[in-house]
C-alpha atoms as an extended CHARMM CRD file, in Angstrom:
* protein
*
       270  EXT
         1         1  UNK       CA             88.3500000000       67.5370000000      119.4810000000  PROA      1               0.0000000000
         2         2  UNK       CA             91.8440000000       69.0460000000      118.6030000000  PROA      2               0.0000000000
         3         3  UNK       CA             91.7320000000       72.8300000000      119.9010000000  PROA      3               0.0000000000
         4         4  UNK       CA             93.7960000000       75.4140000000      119.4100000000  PROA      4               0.0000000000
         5         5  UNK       CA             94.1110000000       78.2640000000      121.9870000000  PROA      5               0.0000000000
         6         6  UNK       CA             96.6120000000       81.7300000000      122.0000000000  PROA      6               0.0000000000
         7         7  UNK       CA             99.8900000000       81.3750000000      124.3090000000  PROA      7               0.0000000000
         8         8  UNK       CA            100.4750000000       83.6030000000      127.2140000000  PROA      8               0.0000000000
         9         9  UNK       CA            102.7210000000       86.2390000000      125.8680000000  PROA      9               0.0000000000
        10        10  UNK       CA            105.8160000000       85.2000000000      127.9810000000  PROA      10              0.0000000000
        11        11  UNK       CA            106.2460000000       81.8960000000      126.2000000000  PROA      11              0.0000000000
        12        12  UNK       CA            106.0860000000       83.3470000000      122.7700000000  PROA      12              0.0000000000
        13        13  UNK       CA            107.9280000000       81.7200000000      120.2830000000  PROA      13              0.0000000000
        14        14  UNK       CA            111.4920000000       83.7300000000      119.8520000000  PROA      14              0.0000000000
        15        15  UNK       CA            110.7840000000       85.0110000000      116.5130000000  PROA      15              0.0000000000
        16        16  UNK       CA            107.3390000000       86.5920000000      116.3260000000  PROA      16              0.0000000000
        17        17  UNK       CA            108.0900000000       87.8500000000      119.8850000000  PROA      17              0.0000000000
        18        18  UNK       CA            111.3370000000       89.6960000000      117.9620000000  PROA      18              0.0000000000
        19        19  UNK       CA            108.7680000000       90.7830000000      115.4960000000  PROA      19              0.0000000000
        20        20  UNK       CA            106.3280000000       91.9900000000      117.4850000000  PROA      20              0.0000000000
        21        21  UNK       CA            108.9590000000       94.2930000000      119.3080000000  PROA      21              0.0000000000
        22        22  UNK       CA            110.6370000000       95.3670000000      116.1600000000  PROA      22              0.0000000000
        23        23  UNK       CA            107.2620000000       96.7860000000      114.8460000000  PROA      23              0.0000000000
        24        24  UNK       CA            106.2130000000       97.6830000000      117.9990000000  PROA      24              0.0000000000
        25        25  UNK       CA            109.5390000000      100.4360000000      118.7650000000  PROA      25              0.0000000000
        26        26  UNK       CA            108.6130000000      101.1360000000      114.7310000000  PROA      26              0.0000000000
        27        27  UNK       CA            105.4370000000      102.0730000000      115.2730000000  PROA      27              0.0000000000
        28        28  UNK       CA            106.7280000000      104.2830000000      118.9320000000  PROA      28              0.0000000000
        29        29  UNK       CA            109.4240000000      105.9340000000      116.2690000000  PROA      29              0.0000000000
        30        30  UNK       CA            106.2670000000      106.5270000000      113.2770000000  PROA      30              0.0000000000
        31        31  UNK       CA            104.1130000000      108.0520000000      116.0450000000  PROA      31              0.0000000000
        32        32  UNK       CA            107.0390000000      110.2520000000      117.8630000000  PROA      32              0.0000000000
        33        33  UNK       CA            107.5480000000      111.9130000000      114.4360000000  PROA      33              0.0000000000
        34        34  UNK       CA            103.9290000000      112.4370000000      114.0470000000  PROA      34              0.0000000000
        35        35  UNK       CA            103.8050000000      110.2360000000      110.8580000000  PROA      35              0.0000000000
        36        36  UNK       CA            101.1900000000      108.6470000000      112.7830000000  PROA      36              0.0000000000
        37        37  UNK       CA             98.8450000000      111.5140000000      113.7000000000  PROA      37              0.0000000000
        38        38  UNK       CA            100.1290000000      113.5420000000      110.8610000000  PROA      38              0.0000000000
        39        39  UNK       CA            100.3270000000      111.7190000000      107.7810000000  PROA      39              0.0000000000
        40        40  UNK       CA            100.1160000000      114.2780000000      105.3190000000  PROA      40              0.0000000000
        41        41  UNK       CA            102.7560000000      116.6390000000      106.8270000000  PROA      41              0.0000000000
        42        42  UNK       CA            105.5710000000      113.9870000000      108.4100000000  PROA      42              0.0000000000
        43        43  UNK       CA            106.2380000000      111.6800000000      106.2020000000  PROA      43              0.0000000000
        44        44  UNK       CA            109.7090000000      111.2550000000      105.8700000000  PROA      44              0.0000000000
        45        45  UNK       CA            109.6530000000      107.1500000000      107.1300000000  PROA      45              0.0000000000
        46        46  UNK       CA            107.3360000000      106.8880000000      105.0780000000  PROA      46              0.0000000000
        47        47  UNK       CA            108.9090000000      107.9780000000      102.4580000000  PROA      47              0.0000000000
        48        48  UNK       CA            112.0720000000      106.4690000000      102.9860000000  PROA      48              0.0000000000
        49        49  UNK       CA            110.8950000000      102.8960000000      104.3400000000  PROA      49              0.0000000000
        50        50  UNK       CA            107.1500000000      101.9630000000      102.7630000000  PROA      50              0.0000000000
        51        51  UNK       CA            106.0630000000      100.6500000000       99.5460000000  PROA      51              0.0000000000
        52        52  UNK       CA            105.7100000000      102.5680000000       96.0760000000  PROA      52              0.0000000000
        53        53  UNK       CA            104.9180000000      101.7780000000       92.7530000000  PROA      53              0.0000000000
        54        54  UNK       CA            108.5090000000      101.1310000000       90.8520000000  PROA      54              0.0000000000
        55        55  UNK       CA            107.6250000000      104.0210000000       88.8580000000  PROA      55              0.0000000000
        56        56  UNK       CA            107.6920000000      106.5630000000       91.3940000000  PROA      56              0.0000000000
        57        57  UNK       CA            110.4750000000      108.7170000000       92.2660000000  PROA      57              0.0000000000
        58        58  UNK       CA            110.3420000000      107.4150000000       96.0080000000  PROA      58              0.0000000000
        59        59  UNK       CA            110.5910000000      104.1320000000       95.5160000000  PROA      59              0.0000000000
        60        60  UNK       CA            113.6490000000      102.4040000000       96.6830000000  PROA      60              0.0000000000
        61        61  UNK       CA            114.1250000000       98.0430000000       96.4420000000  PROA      61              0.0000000000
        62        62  UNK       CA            114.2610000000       97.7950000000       99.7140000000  PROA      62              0.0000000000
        63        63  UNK       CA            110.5950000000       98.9310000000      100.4490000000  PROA      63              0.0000000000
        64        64  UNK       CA            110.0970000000       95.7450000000       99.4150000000  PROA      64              0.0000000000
        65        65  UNK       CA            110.6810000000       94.3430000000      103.1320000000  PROA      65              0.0000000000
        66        66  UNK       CA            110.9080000000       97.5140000000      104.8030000000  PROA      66              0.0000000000
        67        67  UNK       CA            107.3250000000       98.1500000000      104.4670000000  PROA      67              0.0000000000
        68        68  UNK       CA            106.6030000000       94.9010000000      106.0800000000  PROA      68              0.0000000000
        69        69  UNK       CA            107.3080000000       96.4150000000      109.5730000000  PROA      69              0.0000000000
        70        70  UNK       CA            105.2410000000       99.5690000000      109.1790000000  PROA      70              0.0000000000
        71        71  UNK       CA            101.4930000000      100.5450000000      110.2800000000  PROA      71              0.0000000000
        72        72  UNK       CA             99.3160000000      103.1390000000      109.2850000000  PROA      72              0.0000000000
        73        73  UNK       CA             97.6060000000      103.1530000000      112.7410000000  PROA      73              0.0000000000
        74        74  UNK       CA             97.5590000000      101.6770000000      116.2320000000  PROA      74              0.0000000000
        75        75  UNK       CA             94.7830000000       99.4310000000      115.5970000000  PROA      75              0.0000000000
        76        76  UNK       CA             96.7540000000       97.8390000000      112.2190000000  PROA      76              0.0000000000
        77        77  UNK       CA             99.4430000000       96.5890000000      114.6350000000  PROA      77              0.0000000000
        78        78  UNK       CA             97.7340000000       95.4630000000      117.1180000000  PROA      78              0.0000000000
        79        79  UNK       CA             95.6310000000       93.6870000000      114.3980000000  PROA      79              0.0000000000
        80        80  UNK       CA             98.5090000000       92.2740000000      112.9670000000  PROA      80              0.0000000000
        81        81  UNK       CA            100.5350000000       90.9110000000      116.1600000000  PROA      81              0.0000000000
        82        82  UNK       CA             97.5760000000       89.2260000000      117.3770000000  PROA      82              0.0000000000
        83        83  UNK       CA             97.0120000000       87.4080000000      114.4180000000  PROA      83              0.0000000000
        84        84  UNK       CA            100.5650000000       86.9200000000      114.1340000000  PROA      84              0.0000000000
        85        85  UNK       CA            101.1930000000       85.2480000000      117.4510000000  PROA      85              0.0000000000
        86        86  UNK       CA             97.3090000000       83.3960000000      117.3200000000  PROA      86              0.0000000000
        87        87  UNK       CA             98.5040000000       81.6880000000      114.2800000000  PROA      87              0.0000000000
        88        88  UNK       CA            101.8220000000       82.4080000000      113.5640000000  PROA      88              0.0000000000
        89        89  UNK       CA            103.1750000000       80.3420000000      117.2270000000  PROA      89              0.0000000000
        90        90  UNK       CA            102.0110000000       77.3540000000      115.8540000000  PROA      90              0.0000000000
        91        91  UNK       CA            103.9640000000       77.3560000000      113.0390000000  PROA      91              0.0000000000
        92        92  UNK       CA            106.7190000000       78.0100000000      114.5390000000  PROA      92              0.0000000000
        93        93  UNK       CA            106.8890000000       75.1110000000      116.7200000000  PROA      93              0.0000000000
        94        94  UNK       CA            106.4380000000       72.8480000000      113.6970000000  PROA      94              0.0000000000
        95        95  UNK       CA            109.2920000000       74.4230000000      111.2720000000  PROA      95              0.0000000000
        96        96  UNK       CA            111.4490000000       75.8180000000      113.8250000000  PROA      96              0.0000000000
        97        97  UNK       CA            112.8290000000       80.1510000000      114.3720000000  PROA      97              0.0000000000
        98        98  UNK       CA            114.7800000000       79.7410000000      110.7400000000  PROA      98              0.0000000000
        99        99  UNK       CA            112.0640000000       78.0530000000      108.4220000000  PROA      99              0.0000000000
       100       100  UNK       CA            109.5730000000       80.5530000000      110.3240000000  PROA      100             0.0000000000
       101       101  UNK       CA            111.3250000000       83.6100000000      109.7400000000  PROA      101             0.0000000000
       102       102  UNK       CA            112.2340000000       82.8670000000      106.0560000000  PROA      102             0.0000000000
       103       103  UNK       CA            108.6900000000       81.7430000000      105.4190000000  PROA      103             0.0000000000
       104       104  UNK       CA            106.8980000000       84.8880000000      106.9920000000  PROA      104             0.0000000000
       105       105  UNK       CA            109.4760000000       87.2860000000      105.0900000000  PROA      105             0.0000000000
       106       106  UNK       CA            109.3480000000       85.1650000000      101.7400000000  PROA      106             0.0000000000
       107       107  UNK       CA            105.6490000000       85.3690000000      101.9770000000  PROA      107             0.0000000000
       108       108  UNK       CA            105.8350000000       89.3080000000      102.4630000000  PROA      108             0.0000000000
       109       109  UNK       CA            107.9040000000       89.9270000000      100.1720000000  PROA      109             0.0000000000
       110       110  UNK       CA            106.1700000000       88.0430000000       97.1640000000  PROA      110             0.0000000000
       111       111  UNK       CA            103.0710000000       89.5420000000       98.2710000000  PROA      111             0.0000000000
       112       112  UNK       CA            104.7690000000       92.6820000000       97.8160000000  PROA      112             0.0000000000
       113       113  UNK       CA            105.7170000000       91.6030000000       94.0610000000  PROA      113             0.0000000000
       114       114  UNK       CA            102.3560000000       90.6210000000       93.7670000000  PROA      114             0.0000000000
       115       115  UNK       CA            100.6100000000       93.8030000000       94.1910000000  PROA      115             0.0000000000
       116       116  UNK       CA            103.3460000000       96.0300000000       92.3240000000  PROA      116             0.0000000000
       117       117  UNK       CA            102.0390000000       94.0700000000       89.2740000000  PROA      117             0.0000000000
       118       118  UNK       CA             98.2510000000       95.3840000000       90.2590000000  PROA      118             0.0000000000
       119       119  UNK       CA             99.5990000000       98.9670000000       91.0580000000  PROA      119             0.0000000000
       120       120  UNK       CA            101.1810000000       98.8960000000       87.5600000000  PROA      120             0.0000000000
       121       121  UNK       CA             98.0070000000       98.3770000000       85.9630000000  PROA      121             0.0000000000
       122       122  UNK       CA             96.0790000000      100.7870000000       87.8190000000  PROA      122             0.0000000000
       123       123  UNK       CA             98.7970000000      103.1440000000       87.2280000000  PROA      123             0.0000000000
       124       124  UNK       CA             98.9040000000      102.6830000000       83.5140000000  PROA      124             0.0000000000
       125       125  UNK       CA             95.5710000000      102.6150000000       82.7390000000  PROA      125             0.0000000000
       126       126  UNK       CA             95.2120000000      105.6970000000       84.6620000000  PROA      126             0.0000000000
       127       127  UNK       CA             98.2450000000      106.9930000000       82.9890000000  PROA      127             0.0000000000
       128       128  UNK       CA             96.1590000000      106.9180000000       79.8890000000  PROA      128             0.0000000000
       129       129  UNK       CA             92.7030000000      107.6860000000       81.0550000000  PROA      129             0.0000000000
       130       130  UNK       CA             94.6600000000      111.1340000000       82.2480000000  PROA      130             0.0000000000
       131       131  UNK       CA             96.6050000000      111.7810000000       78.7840000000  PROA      131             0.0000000000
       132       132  UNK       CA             93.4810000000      110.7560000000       76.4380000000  PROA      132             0.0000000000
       133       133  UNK       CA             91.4910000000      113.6650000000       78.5620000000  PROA      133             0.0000000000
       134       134  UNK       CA             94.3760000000      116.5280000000       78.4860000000  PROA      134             0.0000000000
       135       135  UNK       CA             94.5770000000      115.7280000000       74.5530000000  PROA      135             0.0000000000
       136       136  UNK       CA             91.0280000000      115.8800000000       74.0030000000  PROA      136             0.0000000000
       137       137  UNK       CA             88.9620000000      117.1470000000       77.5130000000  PROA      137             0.0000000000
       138       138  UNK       CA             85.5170000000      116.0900000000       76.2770000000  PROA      138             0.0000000000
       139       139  UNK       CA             83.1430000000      115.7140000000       78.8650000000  PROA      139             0.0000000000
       140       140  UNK       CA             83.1070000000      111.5950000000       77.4510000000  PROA      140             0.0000000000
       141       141  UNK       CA             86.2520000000      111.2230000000       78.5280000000  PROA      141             0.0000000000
       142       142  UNK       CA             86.2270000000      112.4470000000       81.6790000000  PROA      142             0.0000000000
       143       143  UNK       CA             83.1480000000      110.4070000000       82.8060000000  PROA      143             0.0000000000
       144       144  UNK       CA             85.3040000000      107.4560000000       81.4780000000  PROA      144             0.0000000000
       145       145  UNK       CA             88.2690000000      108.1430000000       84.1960000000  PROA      145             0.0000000000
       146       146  UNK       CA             85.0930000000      109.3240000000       87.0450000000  PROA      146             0.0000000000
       147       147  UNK       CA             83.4080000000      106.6800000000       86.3560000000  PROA      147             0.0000000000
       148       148  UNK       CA             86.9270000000      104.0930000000       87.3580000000  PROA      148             0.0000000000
       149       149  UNK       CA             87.0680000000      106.3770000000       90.2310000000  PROA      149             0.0000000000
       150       150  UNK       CA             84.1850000000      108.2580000000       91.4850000000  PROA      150             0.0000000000
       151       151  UNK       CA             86.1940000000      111.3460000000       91.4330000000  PROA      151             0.0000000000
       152       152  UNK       CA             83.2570000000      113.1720000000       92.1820000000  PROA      152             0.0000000000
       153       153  UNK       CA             81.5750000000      111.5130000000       95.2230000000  PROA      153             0.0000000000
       154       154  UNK       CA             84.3370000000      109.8610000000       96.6510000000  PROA      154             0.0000000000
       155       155  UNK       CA             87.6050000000      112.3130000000       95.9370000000  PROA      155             0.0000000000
       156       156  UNK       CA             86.1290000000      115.8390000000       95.4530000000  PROA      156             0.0000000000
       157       157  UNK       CA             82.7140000000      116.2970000000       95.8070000000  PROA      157             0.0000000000
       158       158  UNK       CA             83.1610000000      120.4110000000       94.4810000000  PROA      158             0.0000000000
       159       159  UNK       CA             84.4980000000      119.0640000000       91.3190000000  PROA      159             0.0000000000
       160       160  UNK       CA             81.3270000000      118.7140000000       89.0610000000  PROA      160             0.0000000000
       161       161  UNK       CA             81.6130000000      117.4300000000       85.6000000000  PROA      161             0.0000000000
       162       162  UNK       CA             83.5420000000      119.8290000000       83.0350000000  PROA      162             0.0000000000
       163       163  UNK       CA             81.2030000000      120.9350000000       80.2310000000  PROA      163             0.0000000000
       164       164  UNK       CA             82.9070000000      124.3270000000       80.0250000000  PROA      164             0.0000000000
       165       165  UNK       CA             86.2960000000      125.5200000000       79.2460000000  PROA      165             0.0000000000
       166       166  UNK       CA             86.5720000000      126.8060000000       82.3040000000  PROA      166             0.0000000000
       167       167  UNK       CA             85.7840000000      123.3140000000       84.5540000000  PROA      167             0.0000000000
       168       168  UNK       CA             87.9810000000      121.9370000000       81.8370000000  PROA      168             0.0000000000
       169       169  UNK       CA             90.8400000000      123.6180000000       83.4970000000  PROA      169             0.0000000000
       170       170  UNK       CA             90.2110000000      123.0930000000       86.4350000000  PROA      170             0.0000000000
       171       171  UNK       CA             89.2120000000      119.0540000000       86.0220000000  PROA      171             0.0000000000
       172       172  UNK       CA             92.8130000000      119.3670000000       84.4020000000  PROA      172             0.0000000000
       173       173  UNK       CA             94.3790000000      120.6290000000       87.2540000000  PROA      173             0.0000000000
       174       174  UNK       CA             92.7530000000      117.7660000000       89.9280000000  PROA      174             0.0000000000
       175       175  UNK       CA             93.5450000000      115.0780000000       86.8910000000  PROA      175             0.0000000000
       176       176  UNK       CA             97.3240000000      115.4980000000       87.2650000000  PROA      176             0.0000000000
       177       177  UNK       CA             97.3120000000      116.0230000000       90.9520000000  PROA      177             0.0000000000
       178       178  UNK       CA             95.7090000000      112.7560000000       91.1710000000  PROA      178             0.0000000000
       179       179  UNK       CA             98.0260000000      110.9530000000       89.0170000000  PROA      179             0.0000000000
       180       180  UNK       CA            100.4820000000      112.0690000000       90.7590000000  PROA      180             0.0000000000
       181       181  UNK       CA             99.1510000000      110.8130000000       94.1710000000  PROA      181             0.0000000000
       182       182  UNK       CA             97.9200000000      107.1400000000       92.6340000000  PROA      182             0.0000000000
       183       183  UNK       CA            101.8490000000      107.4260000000       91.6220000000  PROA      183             0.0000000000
       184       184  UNK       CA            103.3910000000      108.3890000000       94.9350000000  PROA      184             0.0000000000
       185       185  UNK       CA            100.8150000000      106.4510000000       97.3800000000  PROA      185             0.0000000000
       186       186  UNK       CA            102.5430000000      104.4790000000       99.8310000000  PROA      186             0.0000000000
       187       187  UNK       CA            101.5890000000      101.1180000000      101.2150000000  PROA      187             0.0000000000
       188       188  UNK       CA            102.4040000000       99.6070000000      104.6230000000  PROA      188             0.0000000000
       189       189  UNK       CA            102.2480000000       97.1580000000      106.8660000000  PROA      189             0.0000000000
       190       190  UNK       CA            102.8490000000       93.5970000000      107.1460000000  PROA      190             0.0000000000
       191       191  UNK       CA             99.1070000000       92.2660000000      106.2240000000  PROA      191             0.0000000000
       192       192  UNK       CA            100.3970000000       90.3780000000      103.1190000000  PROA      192             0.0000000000
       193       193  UNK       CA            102.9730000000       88.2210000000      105.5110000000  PROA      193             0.0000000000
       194       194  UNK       CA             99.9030000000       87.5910000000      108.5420000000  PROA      194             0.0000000000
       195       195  UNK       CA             97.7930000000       86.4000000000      105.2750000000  PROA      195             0.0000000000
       196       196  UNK       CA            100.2490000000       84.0520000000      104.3090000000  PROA      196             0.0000000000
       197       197  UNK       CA            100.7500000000       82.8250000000      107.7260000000  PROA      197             0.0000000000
       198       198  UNK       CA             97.3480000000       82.4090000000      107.9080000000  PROA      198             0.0000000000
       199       199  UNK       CA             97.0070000000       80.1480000000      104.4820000000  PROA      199             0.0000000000
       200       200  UNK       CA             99.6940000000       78.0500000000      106.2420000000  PROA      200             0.0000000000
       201       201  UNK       CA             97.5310000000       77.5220000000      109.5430000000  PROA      201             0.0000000000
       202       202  UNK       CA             94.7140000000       76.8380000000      108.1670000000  PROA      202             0.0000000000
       203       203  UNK       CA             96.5490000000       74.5970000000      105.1770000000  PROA      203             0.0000000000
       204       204  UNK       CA             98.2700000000       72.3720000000      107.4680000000  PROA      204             0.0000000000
       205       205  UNK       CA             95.8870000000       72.2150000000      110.4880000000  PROA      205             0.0000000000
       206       206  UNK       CA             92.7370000000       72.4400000000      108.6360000000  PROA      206             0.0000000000
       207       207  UNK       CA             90.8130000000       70.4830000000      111.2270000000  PROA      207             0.0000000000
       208       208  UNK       CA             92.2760000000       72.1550000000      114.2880000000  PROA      208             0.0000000000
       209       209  UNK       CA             89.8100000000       74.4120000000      116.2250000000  PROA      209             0.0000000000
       210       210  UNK       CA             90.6060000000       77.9240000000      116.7450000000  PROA      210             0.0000000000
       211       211  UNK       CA             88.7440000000       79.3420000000      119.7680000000  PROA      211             0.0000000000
       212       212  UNK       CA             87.2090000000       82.7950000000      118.9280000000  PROA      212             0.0000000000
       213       213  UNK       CA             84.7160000000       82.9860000000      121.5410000000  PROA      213             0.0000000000
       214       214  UNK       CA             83.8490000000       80.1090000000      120.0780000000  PROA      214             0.0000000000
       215       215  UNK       CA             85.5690000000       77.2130000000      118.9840000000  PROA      215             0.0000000000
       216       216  UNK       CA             85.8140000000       77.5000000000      115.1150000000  PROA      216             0.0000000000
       217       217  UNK       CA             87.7900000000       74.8500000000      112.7010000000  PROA      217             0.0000000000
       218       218  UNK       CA             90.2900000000       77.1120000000      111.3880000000  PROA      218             0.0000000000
       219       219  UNK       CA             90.1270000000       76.2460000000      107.6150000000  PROA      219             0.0000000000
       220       220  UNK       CA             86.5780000000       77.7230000000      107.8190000000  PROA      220             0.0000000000
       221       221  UNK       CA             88.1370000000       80.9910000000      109.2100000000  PROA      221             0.0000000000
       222       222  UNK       CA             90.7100000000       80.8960000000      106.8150000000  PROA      222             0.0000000000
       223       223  UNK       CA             88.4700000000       80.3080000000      104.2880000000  PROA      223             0.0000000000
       224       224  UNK       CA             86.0600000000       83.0910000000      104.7100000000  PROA      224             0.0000000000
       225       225  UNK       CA             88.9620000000       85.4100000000      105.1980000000  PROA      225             0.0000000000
       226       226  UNK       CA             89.9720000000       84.7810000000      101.7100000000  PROA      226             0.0000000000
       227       227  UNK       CA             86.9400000000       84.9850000000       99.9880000000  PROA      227             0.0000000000
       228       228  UNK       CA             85.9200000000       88.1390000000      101.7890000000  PROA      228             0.0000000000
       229       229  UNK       CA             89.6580000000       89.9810000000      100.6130000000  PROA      229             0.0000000000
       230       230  UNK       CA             89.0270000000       88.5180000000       96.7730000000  PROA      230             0.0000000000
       231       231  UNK       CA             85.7050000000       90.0940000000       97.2160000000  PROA      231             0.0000000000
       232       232  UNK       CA             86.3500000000       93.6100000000       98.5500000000  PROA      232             0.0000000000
       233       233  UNK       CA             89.4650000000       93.0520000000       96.0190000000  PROA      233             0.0000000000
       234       234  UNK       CA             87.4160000000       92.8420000000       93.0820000000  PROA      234             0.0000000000
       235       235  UNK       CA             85.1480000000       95.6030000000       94.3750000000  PROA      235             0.0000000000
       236       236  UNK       CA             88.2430000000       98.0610000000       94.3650000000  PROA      236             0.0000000000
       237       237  UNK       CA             85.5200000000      100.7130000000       96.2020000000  PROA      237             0.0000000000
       238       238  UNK       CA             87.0620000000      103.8540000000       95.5730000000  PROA      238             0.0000000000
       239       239  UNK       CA             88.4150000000      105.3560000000       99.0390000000  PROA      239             0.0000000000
       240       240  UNK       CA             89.7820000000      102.0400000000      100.0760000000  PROA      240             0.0000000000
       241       241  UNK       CA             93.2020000000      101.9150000000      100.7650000000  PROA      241             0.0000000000
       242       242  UNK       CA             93.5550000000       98.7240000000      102.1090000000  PROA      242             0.0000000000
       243       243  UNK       CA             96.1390000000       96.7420000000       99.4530000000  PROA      243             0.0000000000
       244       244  UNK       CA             93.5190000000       93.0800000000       99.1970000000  PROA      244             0.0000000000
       245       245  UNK       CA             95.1180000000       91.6700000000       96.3690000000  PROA      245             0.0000000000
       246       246  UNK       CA             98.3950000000       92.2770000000       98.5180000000  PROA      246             0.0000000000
       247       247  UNK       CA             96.9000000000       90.0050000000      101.1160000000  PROA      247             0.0000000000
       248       248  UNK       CA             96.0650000000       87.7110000000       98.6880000000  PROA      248             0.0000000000
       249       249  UNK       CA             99.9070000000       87.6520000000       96.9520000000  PROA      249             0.0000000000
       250       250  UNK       CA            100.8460000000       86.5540000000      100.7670000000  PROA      250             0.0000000000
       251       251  UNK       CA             98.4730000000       83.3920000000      100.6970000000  PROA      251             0.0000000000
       252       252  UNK       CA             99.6650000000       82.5330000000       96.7020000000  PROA      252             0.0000000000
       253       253  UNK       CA            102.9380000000       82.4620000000       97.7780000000  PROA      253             0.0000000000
       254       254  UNK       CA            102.4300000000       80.4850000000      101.1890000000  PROA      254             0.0000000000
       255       255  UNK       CA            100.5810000000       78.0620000000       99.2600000000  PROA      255             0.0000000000
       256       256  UNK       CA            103.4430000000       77.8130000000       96.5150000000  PROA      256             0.0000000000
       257       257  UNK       CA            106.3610000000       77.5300000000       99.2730000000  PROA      257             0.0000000000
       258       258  UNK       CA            104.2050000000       74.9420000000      101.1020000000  PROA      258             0.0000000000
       259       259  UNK       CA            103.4340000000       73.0890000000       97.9240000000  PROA      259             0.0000000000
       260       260  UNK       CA            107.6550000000       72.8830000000       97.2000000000  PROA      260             0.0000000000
       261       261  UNK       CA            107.8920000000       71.7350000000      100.7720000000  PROA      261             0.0000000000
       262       262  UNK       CA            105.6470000000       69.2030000000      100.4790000000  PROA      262             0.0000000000
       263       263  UNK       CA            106.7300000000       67.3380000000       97.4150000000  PROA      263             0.0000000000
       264       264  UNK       CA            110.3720000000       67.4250000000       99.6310000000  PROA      264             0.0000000000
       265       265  UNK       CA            108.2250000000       65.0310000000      101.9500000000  PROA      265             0.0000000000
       266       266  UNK       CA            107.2920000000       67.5150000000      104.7990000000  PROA      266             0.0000000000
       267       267  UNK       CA            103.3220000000       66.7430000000      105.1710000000  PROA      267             0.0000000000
       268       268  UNK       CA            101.8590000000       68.0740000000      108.5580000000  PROA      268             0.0000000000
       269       269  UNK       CA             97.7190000000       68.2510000000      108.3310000000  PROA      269             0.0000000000
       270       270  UNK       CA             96.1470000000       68.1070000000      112.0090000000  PROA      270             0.0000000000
């Protein structure tokens, strides 16, 4: 059987071992300035270099890529690098350090398009939720906007539901606060790149076992890596901040660029 094992790390292809070191001396700089640790009080990379929504006064275009070499913790990079180099090396053998690098970066940055379309309509239709209940705070239309949510359970367990003027005010209040923070959120990390890498594995060596302890075909991992993000996806648990449909604008666009590449007569399945 055809079986696919990890390289040692000192015959890494050049570019993901470029990319692992770039995020890696990121990641030292996000954790020197306590961004790591600290989120909520050092933010300024953050602010400066991950994704917002395009409607949000911290948003700059090139977040776009930026974000890409970013982690919210240590175990998201290390995550990401090792699927990187597991699946990535393979890949790069077969298209060569420029086809690799535009793929990987094409791939993050459409998944990065992707998911500003989904932010957009979670920020509109919150947008409204918000402005129907400060023009008319009925207790109806807040259970609307906690239902979406679960404001109560998941964001603020104090807040109970506003059948007063006084919790009226005060479900005000925590309304626009939490607009504001849907607005403003940031998103990092290079997830929707390592999904469209994977796609691409699993796409053109469908057949090809992956050894995971045990040896697994890796269109089956692939496979159950998708459906699992398009299920959490549709989900959308409140409290999760992990960007699925992100990950899942990385494999849409690896398939797409793989498609083109294919009708140019490049066809590779092992």
């Amino acid at each position: 059987m055809s079986e696919f094992r990890p390289r040692r790390f000192d015959i890494l292809p050049l570019v993901i071992k470029i990319l692992m070191i770039i995020n890696g001396l990121v990641f030292l700089v996000q954790f020197t300035m306590g961004e790591i640790q600290n989120p909520s009080d050092n933010h300024l990379l953050t602010d400066l270099f991950a994704f917002h929504y395009w409607r949000s006064p911290l948003f700059r275009p090139h977040q776009l890529l930026t974000h890409l070499f970013m982690h919210a913790s240590f175990s998201h990079l290390v995550l990401n690098m090792i699927t990187l180099w597991i699946f990535g090396a393979a890949l790069e053998h077969l298209w060569g350090h420029k086809r690799f690098l535009a793929f990987y970066l094409i791939c993050g940055l459409g998944a990065a398009l992707c998911y500003m379309g989904v932010i957009t309509y979670e920020n509109v239709r919150l947008t409204s939720e918000v402005n129907t209940y400060l023009a008319n705070p009925s207790f109806n239309n807040f259970r609307i906007i906690s239902t979406h949510y679960d404001l109560v359970n998941a964001y603020n367990e104090e807040l109970s539901f506003p059948d007063t003027p006084a919790k009226m005010e005060v479900a005000k209040m925590f309304l626009r606060g939490f607009q504001i923070a849907n607005r403003d959120m940031a998103f990092l990390g290079a997830s929707g790149a390592i999904f469209g890498l994977l796609f691409a594995f699993g796409y053109l060596f469908p057949n090809s076992f992956v050894y995971i302890y045990i040896p697994i075909k890796s269109k089956y991992i692939v496979g159950f890596l998708i459906l699992a993000e398009l299920i959490v996806g549709i989900q959308n648990v409140p409290g999760d901040n992990v960007a699925h449909f992100a990950h899942l604008g990385g494999v849409l666009i690896s398939y797409l660029l793989l498609r083109n590449w294919h009708r140019k007569g490049k066809h590779h399945f092992y």
